[in-house]
C-alpha positions in Angstrom: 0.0 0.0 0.0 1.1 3.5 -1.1 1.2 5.2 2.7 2.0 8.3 1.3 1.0 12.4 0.9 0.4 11.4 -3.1 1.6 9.4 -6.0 1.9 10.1 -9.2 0.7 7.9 -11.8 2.5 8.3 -15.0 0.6 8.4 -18.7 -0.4 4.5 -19.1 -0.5 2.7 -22.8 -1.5 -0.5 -22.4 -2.5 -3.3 -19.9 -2.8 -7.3 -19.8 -2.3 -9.9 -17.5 -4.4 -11.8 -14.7 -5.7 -9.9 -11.7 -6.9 -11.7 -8.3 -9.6 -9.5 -6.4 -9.7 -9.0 -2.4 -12.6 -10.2 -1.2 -15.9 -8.3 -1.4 -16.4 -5.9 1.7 -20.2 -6.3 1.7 -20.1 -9.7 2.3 -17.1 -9.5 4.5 -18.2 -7.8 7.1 -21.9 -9.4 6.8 -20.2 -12.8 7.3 -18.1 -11.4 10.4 -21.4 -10.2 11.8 -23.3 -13.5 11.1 -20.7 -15.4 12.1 -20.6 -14.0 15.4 -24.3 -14.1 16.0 -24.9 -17.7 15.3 -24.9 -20.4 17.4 -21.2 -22.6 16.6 -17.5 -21.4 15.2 -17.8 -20.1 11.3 -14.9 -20.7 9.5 -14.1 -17.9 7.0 -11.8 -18.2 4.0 -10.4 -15.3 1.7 -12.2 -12.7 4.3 -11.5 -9.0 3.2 -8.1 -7.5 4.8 -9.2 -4.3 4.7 -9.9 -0.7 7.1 -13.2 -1.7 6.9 -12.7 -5.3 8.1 -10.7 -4.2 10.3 -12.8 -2.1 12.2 -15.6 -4.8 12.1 -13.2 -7.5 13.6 -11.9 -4.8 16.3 -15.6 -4.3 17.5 -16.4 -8.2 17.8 -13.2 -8.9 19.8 -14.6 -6.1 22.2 -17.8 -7.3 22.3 -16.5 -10.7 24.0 -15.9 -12.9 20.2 -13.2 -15.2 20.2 -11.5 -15.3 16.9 -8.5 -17.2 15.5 -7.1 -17.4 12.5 -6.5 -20.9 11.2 -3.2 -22.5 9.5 -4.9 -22.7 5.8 -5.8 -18.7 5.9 -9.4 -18.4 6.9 -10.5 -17.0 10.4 -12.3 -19.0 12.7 -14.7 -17.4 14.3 -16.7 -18.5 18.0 -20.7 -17.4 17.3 -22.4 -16.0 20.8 -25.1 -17.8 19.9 -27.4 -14.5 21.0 -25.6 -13.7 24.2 -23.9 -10.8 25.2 -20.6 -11.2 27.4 -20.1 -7.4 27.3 -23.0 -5.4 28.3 -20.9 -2.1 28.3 -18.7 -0.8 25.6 -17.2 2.0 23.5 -16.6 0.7 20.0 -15.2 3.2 17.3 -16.3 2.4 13.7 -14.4 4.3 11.4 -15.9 5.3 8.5 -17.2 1.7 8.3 -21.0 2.1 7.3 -21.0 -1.6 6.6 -20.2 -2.0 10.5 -21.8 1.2 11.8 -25.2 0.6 10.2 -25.4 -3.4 11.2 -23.9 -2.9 14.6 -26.3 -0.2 15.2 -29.0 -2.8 14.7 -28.0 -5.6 16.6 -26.4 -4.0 19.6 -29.8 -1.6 20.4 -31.5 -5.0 20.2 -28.8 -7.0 22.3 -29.0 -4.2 24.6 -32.8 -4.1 25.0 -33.3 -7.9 25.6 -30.1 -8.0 28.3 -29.9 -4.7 29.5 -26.5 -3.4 27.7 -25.1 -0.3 26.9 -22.9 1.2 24.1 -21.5 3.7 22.1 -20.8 3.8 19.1 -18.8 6.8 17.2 -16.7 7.2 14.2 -14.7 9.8 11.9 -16.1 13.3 11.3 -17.1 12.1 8.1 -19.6 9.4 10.0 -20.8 11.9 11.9 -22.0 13.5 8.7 -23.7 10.5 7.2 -27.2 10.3 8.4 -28.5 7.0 10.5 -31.7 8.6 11.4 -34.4 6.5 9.6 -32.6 3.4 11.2 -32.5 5.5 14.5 -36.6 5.5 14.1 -37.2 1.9 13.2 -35.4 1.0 16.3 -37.3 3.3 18.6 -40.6 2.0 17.3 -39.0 -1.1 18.4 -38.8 0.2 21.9 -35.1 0.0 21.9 -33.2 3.2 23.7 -31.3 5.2 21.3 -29.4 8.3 22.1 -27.8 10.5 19.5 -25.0 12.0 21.3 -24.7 15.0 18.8 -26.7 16.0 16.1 -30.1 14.4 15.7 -30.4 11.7 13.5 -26.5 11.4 12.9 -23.6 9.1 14.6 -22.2 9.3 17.5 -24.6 6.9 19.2 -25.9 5.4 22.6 -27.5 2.4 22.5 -29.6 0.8 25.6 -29.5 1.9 28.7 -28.9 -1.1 31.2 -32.1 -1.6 31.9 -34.1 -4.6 30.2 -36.4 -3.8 27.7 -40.3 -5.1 26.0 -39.6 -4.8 22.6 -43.1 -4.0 20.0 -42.8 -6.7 17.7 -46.4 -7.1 17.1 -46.7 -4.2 14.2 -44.9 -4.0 11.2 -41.4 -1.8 11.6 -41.4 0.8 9.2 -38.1 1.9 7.4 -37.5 4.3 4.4 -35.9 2.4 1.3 -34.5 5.9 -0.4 -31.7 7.0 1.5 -29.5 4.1 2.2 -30.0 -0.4 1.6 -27.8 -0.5 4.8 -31.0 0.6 7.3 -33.0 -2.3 5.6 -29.8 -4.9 5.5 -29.4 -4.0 9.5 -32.4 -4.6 9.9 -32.5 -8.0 8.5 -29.2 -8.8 10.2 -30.3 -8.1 13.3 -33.8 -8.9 14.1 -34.0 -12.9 13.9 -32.3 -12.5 17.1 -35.8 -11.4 18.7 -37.8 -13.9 16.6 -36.8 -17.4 18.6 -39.5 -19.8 19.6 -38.3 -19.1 23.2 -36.3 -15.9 24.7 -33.2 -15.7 26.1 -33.1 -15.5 30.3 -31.9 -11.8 30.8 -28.4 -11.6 32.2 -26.9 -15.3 30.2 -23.4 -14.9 29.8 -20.5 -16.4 27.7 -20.2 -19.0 30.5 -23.5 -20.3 29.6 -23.3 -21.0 26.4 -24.0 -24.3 25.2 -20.9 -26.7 23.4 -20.5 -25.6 20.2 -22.8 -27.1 17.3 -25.7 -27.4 19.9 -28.9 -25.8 20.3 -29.0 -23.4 23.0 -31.9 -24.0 25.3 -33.1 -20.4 26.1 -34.9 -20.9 29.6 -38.2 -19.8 29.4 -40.8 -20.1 26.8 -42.1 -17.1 25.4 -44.7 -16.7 22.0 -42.8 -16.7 19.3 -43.8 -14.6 16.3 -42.9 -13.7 12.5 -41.4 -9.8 12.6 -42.4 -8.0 9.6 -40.4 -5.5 7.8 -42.4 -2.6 6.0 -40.0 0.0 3.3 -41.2 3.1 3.0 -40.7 4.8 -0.6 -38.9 2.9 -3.3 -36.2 0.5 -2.3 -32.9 2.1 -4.0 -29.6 -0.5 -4.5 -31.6 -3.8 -4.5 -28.7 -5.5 -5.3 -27.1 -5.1 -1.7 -30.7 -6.4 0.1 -30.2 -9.8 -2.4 -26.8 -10.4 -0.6 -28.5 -10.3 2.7 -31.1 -12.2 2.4 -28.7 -14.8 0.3 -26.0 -14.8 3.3 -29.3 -14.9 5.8 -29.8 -18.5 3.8 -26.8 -19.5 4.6 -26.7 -18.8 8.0 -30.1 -20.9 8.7 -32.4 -17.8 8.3 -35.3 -18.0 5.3 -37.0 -14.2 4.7 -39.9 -14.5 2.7 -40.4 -11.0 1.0 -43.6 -9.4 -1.1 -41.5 -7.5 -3.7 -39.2 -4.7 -2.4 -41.8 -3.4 0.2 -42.2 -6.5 2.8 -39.6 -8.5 4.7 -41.1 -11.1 6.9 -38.5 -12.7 9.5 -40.5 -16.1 10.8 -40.8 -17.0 14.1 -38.5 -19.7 15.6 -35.5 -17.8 13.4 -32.1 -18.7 14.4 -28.9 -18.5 13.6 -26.4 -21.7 13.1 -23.1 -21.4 11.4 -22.2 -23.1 7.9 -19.5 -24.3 9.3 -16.9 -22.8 6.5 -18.2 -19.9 4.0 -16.0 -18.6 1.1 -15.8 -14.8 0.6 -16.2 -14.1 -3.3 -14.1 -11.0 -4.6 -15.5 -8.0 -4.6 -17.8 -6.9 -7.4 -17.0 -3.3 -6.6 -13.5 -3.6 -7.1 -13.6 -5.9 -10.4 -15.1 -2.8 -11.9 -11.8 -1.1 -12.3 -10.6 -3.8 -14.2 -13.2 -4.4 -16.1 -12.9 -0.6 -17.2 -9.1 -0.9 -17.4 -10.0 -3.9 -20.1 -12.6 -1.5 -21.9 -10.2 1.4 -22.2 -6.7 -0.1 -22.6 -4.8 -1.2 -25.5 -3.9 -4.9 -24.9 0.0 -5.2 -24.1 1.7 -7.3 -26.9 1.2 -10.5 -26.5 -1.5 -10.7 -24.2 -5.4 -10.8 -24.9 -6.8 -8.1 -22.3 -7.2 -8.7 -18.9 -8.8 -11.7 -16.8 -10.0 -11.0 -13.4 -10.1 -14.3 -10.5 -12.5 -14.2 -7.5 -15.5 -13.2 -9.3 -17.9 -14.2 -12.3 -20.8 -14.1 -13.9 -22.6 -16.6 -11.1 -21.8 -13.9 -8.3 -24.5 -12.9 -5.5 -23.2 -8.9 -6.0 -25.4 -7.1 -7.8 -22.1 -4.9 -8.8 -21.9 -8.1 -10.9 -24.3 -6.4 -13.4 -21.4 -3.9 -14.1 -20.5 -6.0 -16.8 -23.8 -5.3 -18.3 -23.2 -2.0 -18.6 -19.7 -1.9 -19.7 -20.8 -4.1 -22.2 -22.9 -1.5 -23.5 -19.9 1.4 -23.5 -18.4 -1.3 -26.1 -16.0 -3.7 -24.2 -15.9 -7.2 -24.9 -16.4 -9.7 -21.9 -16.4 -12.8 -21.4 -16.9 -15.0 -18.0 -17.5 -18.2 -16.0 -18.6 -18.5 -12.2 -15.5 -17.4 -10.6 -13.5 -15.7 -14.0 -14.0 -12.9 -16.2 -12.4 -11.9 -19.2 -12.1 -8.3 -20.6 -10.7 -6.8 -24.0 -11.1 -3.5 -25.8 -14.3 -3.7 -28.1 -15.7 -0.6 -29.5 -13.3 2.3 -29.5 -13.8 4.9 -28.9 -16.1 3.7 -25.9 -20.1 4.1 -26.5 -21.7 6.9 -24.5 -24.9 5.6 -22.4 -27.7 7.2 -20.4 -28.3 4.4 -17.5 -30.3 4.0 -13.9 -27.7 3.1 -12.1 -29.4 1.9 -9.3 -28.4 -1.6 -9.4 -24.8 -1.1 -9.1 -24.5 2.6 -7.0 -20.8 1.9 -6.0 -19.4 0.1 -9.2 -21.3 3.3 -10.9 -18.1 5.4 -10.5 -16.3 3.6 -12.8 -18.6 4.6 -15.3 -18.2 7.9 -14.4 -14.6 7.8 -15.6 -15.3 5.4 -18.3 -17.4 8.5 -19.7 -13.8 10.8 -20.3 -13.4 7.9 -23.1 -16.7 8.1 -24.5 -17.9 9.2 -28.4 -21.1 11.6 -26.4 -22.0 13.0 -23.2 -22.7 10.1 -20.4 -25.7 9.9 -18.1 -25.4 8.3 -15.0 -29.2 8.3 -13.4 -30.9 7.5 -10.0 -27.7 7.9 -7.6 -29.2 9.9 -5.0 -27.1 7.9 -2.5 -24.0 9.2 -3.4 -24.8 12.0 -1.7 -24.3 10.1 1.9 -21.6 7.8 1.2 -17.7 8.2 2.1 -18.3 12.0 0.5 -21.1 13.7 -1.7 -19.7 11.2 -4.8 -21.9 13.0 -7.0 -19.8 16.8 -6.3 -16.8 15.0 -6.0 -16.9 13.5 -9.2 -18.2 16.4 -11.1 -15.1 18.5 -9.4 -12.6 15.8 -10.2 -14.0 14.7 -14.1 -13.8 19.1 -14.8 -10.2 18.8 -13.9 -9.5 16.6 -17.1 -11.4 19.1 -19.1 -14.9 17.3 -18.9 -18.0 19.1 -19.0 -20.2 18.0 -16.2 -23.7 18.7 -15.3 -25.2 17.4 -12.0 -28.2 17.2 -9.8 -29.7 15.5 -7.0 -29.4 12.2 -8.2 -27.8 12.5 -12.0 -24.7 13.1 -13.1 -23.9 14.0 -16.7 -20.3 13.8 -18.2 -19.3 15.0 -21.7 -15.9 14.0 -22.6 -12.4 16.4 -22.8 -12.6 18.1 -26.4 -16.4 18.0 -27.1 -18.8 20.1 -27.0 -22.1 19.1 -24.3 -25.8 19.1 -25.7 -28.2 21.8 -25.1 -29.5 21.1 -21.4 -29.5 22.7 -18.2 -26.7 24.4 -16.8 -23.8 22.8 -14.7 -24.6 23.3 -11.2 -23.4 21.9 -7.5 -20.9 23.2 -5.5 -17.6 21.8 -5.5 -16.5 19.8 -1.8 -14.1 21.4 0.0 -10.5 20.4 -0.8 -10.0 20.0 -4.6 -7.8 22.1 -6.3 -8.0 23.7 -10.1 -7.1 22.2 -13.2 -3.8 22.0 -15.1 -3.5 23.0 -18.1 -0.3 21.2 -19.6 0.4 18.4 -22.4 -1.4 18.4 -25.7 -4.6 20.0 -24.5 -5.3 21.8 -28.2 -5.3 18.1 -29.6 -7.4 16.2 -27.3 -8.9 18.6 -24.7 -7.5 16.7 -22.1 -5.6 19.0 -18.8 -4.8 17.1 -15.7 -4.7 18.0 -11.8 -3.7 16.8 -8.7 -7.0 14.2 -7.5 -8.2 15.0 -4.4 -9.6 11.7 -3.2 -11.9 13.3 -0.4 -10.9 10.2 1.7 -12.8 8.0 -0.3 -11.4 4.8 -2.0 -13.6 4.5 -5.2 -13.0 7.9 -6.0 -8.6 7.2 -5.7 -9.2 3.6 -7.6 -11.6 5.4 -10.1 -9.4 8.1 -11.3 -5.8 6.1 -11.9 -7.9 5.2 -15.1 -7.5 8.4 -15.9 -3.4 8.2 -16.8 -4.7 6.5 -20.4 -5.5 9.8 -21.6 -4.5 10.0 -25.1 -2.5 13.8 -24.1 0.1 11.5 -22.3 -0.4 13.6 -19.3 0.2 11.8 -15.7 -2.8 11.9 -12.9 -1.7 12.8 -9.3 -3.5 10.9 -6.9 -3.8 12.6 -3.1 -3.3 10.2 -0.3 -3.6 7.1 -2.2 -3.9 5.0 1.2 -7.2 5.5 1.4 -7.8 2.5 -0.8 -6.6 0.4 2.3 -11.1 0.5 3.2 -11.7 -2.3 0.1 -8.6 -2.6 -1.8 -5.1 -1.9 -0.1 -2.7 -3.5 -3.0 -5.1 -1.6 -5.8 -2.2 0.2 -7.2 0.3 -2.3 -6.8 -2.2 -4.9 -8.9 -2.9 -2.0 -11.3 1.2 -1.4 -11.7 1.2 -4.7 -12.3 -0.9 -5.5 -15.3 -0.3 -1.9 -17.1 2.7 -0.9 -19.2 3.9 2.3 -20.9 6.8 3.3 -22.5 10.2 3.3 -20.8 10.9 6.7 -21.5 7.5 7.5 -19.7 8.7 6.2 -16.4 10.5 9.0 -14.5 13.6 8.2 -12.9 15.6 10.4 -10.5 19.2 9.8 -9.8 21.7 10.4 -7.3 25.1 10.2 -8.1 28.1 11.4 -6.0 31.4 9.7 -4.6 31.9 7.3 -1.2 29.8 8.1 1.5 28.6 10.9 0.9 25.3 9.4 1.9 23.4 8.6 -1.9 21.8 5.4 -0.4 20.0 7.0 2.3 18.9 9.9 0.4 17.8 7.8 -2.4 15.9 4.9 0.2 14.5 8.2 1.8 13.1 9.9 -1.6 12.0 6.4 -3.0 9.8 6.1 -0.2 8.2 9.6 0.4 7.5 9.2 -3.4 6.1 5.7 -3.9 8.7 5.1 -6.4 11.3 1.9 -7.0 14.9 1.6 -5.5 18.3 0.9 -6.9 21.3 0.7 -5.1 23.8 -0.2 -8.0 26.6 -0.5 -5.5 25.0 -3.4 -4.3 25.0 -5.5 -7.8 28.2 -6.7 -7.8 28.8 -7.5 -4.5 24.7 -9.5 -4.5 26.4 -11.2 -7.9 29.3 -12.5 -5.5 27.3 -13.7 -3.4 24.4 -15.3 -5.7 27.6 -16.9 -7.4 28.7 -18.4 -4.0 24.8 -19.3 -3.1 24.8 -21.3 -6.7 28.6 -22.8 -6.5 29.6 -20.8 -9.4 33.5 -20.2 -10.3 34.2 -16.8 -9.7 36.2 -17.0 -13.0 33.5 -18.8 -15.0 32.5 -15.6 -17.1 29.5 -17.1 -19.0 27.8 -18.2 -15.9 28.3 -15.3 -14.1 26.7 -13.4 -16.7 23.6 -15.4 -16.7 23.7 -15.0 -13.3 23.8 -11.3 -13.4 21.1 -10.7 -15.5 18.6 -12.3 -13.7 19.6 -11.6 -10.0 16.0 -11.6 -8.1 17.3 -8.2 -6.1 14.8 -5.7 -4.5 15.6 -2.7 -2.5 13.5 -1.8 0.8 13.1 -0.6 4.4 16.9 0.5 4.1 17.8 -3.2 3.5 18.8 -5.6 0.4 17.0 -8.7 -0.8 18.8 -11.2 -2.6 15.5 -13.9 -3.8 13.4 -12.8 -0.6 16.7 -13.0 1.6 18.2 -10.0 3.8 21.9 -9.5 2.7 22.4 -6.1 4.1 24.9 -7.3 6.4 26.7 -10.0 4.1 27.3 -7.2 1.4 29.2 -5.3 3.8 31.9 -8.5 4.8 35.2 -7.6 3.6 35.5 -11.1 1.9 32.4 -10.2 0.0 34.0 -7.1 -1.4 37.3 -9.3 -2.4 34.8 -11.7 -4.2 32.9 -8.5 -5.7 36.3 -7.0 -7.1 37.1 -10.2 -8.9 33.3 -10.5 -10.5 33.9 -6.9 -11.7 36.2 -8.0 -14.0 34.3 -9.7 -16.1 33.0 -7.4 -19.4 30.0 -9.8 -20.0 29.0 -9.4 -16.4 28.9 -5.8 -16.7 27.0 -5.3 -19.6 24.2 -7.5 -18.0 24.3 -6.1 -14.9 23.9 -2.7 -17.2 20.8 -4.5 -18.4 19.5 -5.3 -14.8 19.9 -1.7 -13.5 17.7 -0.2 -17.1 15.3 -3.7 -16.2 14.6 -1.3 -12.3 12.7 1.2 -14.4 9.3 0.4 -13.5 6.4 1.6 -12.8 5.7 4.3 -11.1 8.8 5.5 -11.0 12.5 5.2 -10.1 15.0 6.8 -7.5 18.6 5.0 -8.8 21.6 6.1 -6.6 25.3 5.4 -7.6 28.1 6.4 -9.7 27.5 6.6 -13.5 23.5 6.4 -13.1 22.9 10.2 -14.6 25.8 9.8 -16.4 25.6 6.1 -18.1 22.7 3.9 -17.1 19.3 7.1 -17.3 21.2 9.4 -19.2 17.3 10.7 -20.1 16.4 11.3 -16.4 14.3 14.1 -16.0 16.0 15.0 -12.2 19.9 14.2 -11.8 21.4 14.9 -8.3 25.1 14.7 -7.3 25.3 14.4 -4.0 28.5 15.6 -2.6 30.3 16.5 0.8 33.7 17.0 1.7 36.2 14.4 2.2 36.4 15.5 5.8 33.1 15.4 6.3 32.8 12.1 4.9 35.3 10.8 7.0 33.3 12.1 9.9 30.4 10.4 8.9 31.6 7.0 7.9 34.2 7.2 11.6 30.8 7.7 13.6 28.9 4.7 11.3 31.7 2.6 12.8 32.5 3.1 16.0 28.6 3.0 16.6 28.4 -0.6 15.5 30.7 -1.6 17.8 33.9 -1.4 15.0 37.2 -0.1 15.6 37.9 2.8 12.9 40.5 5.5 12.8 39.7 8.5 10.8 42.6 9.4 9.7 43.1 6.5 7.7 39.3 6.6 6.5 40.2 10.0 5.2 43.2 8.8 3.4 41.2 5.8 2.1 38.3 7.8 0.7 40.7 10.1 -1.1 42.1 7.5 -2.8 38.7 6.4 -3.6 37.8 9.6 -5.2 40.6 9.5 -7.4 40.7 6.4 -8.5 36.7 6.6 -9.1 37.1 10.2 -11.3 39.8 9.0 -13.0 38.9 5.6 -14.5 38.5 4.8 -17.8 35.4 3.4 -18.1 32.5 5.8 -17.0 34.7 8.1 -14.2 33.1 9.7 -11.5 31.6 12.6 -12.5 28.5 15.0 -12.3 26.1 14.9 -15.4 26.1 18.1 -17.4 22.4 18.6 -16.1 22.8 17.6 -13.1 22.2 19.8 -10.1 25.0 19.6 -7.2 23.9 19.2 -3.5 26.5 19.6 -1.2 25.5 18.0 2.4 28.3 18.9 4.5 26.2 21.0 6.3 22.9 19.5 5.6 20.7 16.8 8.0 18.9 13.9 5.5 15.6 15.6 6.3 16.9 18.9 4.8 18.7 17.0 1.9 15.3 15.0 1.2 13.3 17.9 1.1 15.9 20.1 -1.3 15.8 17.1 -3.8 11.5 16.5 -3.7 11.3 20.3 -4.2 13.3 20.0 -7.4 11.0 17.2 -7.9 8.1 18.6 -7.7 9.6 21.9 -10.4 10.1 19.1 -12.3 6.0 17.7 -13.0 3.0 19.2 -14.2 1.6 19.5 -11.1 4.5 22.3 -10.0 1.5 25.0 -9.4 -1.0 22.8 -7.8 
């Protein structure tokens, strides 16, 4: 995951490849839920790792749930069976509405039948998103519910400690148009009031019955059916068909009249499946779907296949495919597999009610910047109360590519960059706080296309949406602010998207920083690497990982040819400060004295130089490249757009490397490090093959006076003079 202030994506030409989804986060944290309700231990396999999931989990191990994780990968889960061991307990949630809106549910009921109390808070932005009409339903119920700030919005109190009589006897009423999640909480939470015979107030953990058996409640009581009743039109359908399919599964049967009558029978009960699978998410197999629609296929590949999910899935963001299908791209699919290639290009413009796929609906949003005609995206009134108003949002962040947008309360209406919208009403909405204005740069005059920095509004569709974006046929790069806020659904997203795109080399920026012997290159460039979300290269490391690869395999250190096979494919990665050598730590090894006499011999070798010159270009990947050594500006990214060479005295240097010693516990004596790294200097400036030397663009930083903080920030300034996004 990309825990950084932004990344940059560069200009993208073409994708192929496979692509394994996370697991969906609707049924994720539906399953934890369930799972913990029921009666037995719910085994859980390729469960969402996720903020969201997170959160969820962190709440049920408060609440008294024992959970384990088990040696194949899923997590084990102990049901309460309809207990509560915790009666009292402050649970924050995030921006988790798939555990804020459930929980709410269950615990005011949990509360009222054992006389419990909680509350329940979030992030400012779940303070903002409304809970009220749930609020209601549960105070018809009888439940106690407390909004501990503004009417009708999180943060919560739930119960009171006293026992309550719940009203079961008359239909609950809840309205369908704001949100699915006050119906789905509803649904999740009520069969645990609509049991044959009641639970004795007061049971505890201790009571509960061996696992797989029935509890015996104490008690009889009348048992009834609990009726649902939806107010208004039922919007996102697709969600509701989850629950009730996941209610199945978990021993419950709702029998429902249309979209306007849920009725829970009496004697309901929840008992675990023993072992569930997660399917990926829908949601998130709409990027790639898009990506499939929108991209060139890479040579030599046929589009893009997607695992996890297919055609057979119980998402209702399944039917995403439907509608990219109409924008033109070709899909193909099996239960658990879909394929995706480039069909009609450019892609067809649609007007669609979106309401059966309100998240995966985004996509389509971007999709539109590709499109032959303005796009209409209808019936999305609940974007307005999700992570952000998605609706302003994506109107501020489409006019930053130089799309003409038109929105309302529940449309949004996208004409592509470069053509001119049909007569209609006027763009309106305010803008959310915290974008910023477009840039104009690239060829704008021959495609219409600017770019901007993304704001992402802490939202993870809108930061997964807009990476789409870097296929804009100006060749301009998308910035995308604080890209960890995929972690809620999809934390690797833009690793995986890295993964199956390609673009020119040339495309890829690369920074490098060059400069003699400890003059401290590797930390600046391990330092830069990471504030930037870009690859490392460390070239001093390849010959001395080569020695050691050649010792690891038994290879001659005079054997040329195998050495240069060797070479060219060493499995090196850069990280955390440290070297990898095929997974393996070799910081330390590289530094042995006998490594460097081995390294000195391998250097030799002409054929192991050129393919170690082939390795080093081979580190140019996406997104980007921080390469630190001697000849990298010089030599090996003679086209980098930033060269650095880093420089310090030889005193000072001497200084440096003296304290690096003596603080590891190694005797040193400057004078003869001094001596040693003047000897280095001249012998590196004065070789014959690629001397020490700045690069005639290169900019000089001297450090002798500098701290790495100062020094990092000096070089990301220069960066940032260096992009499109300079002004922003």
């Amino acid at each position: 995951m990309y825990a950084i202030d932004h990344l940059d994506v560069p200009p993208l030409r073409s994708a192929g490849g496979t692509v394994r989804l996370p697991g969906s986060k609707s049924i994720s944290n539906r399953v934890l839920l369930l799972a913990a309700l029921s009666v037995g231990y719910t085994d859980i396999a390729d469960l969402l790792d996720s903020d969201d999931t997170r959160v969820m989990l962190a709440a049920l191990a408060q609440l008294g749930c024992r959970i384990e994780p088990q040696a194949d990968g899923a997590l084990r889960v102990h049901g309460l069976g309809g207990a509560l061991p915790v009666k009292q307990a402050q649970l924050f949630l995030g921006n988790a509405g798939t555990a804020m809106r459930p929980l709410t549910a269950a615990l005011a009921l949990l509360a009222s039948v054992h006389g419990g109390a909680f509350e329940l808070s979030g992030i400012a932005r779940m303070h903002e998103r409304p809970i009220g009409d749930l609020v209601d339903a549960l105070r018809q119920l009888g439940c106690p519910v407390d909004c501990l700030g503004q009417e009708g919005y999180p943060p919560l109190r739930l119960g009171n400690e006293t026992p309550q009589t719940l009203a079961l006897d008359q239909p609950i009423r809840v309205r369908g148009d704001v949100s699915s999640q006050f119906l789905t909480a509803l649904l999740l939470a009520l069969p645990l009031v609509a049991t044959n015979h009641a639970p004795t107030l007061g049971t505890g953990v201790s009571s509960l019955p061996p696992e797989g058996a029935v509890p015996s409640w104490g008690g009889p009581a009348t048992g009834r059916d609990i009726v649902i009743e939806v107010v208004g039109e039922l919007i996102s359908r697709p969600y509701i068909e989850i629950t009730l399919n996941l209610l199945e599964r978990f021993g419950v049967s709702v029998r429902r009249d249309g979209w306007q009558r849920f009725t829970i029978p009496a004697g309901s009960r929840y008992t675990s499946p023993g072992r569930i699978p997660v399917e990926g998410d829908a949601s998130s197999a709409s990027y790639f779907i898009a990506l499939g629609a929108l991209a060139s296929p890479t040579p030599g590949s046929d589009g893009i296949t997607i695992e996890g999910v297919g055609l057979s899935s119980i998402q209702g963001d399944i039917r995403f495919v439907e509608a990219a299908r109409l924008m033109g791209a070709d899909i193909s699919g099996e239960a658990n597999r879909l394929h995706i290639q480039r069909g009609a290009w450019p892609l067809k413009a649609i007007d669609l009610d979106c309401n059966h796929i309100p998240d995966a609906a985004m996509t389509l949003a971007v999709m539109a910047l590709y499109a032959d005609g303005a796009t209409t995206l209808r019936n999305i009134a609940s974007w307005r109360v999700k992570e952000t108003d998605r609706i302003a949002a994506m109107a501020t962040e489409c006019r930053k590519f130089g799309a003409t947008v038109e929105e309302g309360a529940d449309f949004i209406r996208i004409t592509p960059p470069g053509q001119r919208p049909a007569a209609g009403p006027p763009q309106g909405g305010a803008a959310p706080l915290g974008g910023s204005e477009p840039r104009e740069v690239g060829s704008v005059g021959a495609h219409g296309w600017t770019t901007g920095s993304i704001h992402t509004y802490d939202d993870h569709r809108v930061a997964m949406c807009f990476s789409l974006a870097a296929f804009n046929p100006a060749g301009l790069p998308v910035r995308i602010e604080d890209p960890k806020c995929v972690a809620k659904t999809f934390p690797d997203y833009f690793e995986t998207l890295f993964e199956v795109c390609q673009t020119p080399a040339q495309a890829i920026p690369v920074i490098c920083i060059d400069g003699p012997t400890a003059s401290g290159k590797g930390t600046l460039a391990s330092e830069v690497a990471q504030r930037l979300g870009y690859q490392l290269l460390d070239s001093g490391a390849l010959y001395r990982a080569t020695a050691l690869a050649a010792q690891d395999a038994g290879v001659d250190l005079d054997d040329e040819p195998a050495l240069a096979r060797l070479a060219a494919q060493l499995p090196l990665a850069f990280r955390d400060h440290k070297v990898f050598l095929g997974g393996r730590d070799i910081t330390d090894p590289l530094r042995l004295e006998s490594t460097g006499g081995m390294a000195s011999r391998v250097s030799q070798h002409l054929a192991v130089r050129s393919a170690l010159h082939a390795l080093q270009l081979s580190f140019r990947r996406l997104p980007g490249l921080v390469a630190d050594g001697r000849d990298m500006g010089t030599v090996i990214f003679p086209d980098a757009p930033l060269k650095v060479y880093l420089t310090a005295s030889a005193e000072q240097r001497a200084q440096r490397r003296h304290k690096q010693l003596i603080s590891k516990g190694i005797a040193a004596n400057i004078d003869s490090l001094l001596a040693d790294l003047k000897m280095r200097d001249h012998r590196d400036s004065s070789r014959a093959h690629a001397p020490l030397k700045p690069a005639e663009d290169a900019l000089l930083l001297d450090n002798s006076e500098l701290g790495i903080e100062q020094s990092v920030q000096q070089v990301l300034n220069w960066w940032q003079g260096k992009t499109v996004f300079s002004e922003t």
